[in-house]
PAPADO-222307 format. One line per field, with one value per residue (C-alpha): residue number from 0; residue in one letter; x, y, z. Coordinates in steps of 0.2 Angstrom, whole numbers. Each point is the difference from the previous one (the first is absolute). Last residue first. Layout:
BEGIN
nr = (NUM,...) .
rest = (A,...) .
u = (X,...) .
v = (Y,...) .
w = (Z,...) .
END
This chain:
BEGIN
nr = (188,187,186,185,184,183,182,181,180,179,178,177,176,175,174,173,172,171,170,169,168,167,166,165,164,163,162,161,160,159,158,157,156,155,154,153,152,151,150,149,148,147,146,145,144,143,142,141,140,139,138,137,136,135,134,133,132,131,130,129,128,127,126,125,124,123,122,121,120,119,118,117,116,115,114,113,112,111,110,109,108,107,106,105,104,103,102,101,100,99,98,97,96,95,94,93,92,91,90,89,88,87,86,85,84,83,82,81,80,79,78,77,76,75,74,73,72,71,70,69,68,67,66,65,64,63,62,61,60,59,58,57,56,55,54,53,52,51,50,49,48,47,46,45,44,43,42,41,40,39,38,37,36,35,34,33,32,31,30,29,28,27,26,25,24,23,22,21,20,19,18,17,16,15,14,13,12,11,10,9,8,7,6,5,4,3,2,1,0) .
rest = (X,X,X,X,X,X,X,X,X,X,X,X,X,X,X,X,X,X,X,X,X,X,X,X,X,X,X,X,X,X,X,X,X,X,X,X,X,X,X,X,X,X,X,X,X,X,X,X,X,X,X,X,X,X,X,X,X,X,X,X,X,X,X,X,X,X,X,X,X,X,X,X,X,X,X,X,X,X,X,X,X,X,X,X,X,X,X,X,X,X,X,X,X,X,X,X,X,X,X,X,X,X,X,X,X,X,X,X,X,X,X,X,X,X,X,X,X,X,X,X,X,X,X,X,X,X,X,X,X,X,X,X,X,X,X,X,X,X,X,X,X,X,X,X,X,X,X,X,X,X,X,X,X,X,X,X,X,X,X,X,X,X,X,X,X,X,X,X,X,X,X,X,X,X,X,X,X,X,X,X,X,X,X,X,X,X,X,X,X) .
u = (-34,10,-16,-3,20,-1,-16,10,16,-12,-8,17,5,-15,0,19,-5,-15,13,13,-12,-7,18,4,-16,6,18,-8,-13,-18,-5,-21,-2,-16,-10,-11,-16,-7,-11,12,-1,11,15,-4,2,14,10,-4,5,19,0,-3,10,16,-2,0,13,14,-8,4,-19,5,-18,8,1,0,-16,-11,9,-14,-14,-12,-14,-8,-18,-9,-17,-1,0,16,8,-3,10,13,2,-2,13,11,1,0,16,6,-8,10,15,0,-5,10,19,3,11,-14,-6,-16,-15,-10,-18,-10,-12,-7,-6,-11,-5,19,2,2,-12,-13,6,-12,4,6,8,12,9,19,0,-16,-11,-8,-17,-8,-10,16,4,-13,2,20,-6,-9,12,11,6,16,5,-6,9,14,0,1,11,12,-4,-19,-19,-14,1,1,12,13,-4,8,-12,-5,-7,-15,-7,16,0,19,5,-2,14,15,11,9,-13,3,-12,-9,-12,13,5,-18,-1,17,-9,6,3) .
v = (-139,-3,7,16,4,-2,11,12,0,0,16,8,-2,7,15,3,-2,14,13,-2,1,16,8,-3,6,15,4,-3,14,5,-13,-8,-15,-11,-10,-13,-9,9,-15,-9,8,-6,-4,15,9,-9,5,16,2,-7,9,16,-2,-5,14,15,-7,-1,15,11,12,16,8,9,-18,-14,1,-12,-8,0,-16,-6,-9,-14,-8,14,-8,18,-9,-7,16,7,-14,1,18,-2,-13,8,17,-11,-3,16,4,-15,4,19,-2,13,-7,-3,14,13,-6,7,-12,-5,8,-11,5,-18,10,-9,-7,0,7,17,15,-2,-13,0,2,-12,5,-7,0,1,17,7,5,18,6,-12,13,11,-17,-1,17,-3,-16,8,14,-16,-18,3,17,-10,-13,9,10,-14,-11,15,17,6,-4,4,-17,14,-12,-4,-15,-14,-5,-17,-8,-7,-11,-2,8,8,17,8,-9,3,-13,-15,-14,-12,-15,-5,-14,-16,6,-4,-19,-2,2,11,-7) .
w = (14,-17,-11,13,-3,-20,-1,11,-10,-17,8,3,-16,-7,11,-4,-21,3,10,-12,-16,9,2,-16,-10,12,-8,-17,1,3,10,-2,13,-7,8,-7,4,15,7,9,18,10,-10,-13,20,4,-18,0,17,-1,-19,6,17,-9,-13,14,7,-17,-4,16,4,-5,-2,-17,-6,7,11,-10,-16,-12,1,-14,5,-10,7,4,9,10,17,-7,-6,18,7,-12,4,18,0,-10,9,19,-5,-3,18,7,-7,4,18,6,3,-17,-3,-5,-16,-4,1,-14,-5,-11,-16,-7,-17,-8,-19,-8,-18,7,-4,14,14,10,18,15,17,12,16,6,1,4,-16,-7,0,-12,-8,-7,-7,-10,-9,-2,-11,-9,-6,-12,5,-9,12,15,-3,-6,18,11,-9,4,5,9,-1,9,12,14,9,-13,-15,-5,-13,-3,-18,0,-13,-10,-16,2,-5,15,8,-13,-1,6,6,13,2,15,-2,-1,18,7,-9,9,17,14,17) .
END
C-alpha cells in the first residue's frame, strides 16, 4: 500500500529539466551514456565537456540500470544517468525494465544522500515507449519506493508540454483514488 505522506513528495513540474536546482536531476540516457537527442542531449549540452569525460569512464549502462556523475555546468549536483527500454509492443520486458529505471535511480540517489530528484519522461520519446504507460509505471514506482524508503524528500516529474502535464496529473489522481479505495477497503475489513 502506498502512503499519503509518499504521494505528497511528488510534484509535477512543467519546464525545462536542466534548469532546475534540484540535487539530482536524471538523464534518460542510451547505452553508451555518451550522449545523444532529446533530454539526453541537452543535458549533456548544459552540463558542458566534462561531463562527456566522466562518462567515457563509466563504460556505458544496461537498460533498466543506473549511473551517477557530477553534474558540472547544471544547477543540479548529480547526474542519476538511466537507460529505459525501447518500446517494442510490450511483449519484451519493457515495463518491468522502465520500472526498474526509477527504482535504480532512486536507489542510487539515496545511497548518495540526494534528497530531490528530478525525473524526465523515460522512453517516450524517440525510444517510443506509449505516454499514457510509460506515466502510470513512473508514478506507481515512485511512489512505492518514497513509500519504502522515505528518506528522498521530494520528487519531481519535469514534462516539456501541456498535452504531458495532463497525462502525469491523470496518472497521479488514478493512484490516489485507488489508494483511498484501498485505505477504505482495509478500514471496513
Amino acid at each position: 500500500m502506498i502512503e499519503q505522506s509518499a504521494l505528497k513528495k511528488i510534484v509535477l513540474y512543467r519546464g525545462d529539466i536542466v534548469k532546475l536546482g534540484v540535487d539530482a536531476i536524471v538523464n534518460a540516457a542510451n547505452t553508451s551514456l555518451l550522449g545523444g537527442g532529446g533530454v539526453d542531449g541537452a543535458i549533456h549540452r548544459a552540463a558542458g565537456k566534462e561531463l562527456l569525460a566522466e562518462c567515457y569512464t563509466l563504460h556505458g549502462c544496461a537498460v533498466g540500470q543506473a549511473k551517477i556523475t557530477d553534474a558540472y555546468a547544471l544547477p543540479a549536483l548529480k547526474i542519476i544517468h538511466t537507460v529505459g527500454p525501447i518500446w517494442q509492443g510490450g511483449h519484451a520486458q519493457e515495463a518491468d525494465l522502465l520500472r526498474s529505471c526509477y527504482w535504480q535511480s532512486l536507489s542510487l540517489a539515496e545511497q548518495h544522500g540526494l534528497r530531490t530528484v528530478a525525473f524526465p519522461a523515460i522512453s517516450t520519446g524517440a525510444y517510443g515507449y506509449p505516454l499514457k504507460q510509460a506515466t502510470a509505471i513512473a508514478c506507481q514506482t515512485v511512489a512505492e519506493y518514497l513509500t519504502r524508503h522515505p528518506f528522498i524528500n521530494k520528487v519531481y516529474f519535469v514534462v516539456f508540454n501541456i498535452n504531458a502535464e495532463k497525462v502525469y496529473q491523470e496518472a497521479l489522481a488514478r493512484l490516489i483514488e485507488s489508494e483511498q479505495i484501498q485505505e477504505e477497503e482495509t478500514e471496513q475489513a
